[in-house]
C-alpha positions in Angstrom: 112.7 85.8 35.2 111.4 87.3 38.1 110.1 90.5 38.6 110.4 92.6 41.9 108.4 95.3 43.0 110.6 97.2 45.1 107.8 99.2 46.8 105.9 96.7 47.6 109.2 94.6 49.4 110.3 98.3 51.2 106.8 98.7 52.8 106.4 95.0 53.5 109.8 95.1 55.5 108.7 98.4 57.1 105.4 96.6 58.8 107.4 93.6 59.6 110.0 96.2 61.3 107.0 97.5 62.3 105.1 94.8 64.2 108.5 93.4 65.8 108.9 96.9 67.3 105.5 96.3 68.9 105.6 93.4 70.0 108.7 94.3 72.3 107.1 97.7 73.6 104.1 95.3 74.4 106.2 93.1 76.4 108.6 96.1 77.7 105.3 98.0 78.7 103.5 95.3 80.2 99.9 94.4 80.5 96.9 96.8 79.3 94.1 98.4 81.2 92.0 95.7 81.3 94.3 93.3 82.4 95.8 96.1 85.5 92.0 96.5 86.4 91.6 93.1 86.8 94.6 91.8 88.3 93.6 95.1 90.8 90.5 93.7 91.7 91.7 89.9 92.2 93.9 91.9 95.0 91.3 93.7 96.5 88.9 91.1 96.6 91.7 88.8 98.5 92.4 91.3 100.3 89.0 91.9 101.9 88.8 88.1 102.6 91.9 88.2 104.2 91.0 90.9 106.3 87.1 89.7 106.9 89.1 86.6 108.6 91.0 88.0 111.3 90.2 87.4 114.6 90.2 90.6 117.1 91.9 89.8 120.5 
């Protein structure tokens, strides 16, 4: 016979719940600082090249 510790199965299924719950407000929330900052300056940098190319008429 087995034994179960029920505390122990309630708080493992509480950081399961937990985790699964952050995973989707990761996803819902999108990308973190970092990742804007650097996606930001990708744009920027393009965008200067971009504009550095133009010819004036």
């Amino acid at each position: 016979m087995t034994v179960i510790n029920f505390n122990k199965a309630k708080k493992a299924r509480a950081t399961a719940n937990a985790k699964a719950l952050a995973a989707a407000s990761r996803a819902k929330h999108g990308q973190t600082k970092g990742e804007k900052a650097l996606v930001k300056s990708i744009a920027q940098k393009a965008r200067e090249l971009l504009d550095g190319a133009k010819r004036s008429d």
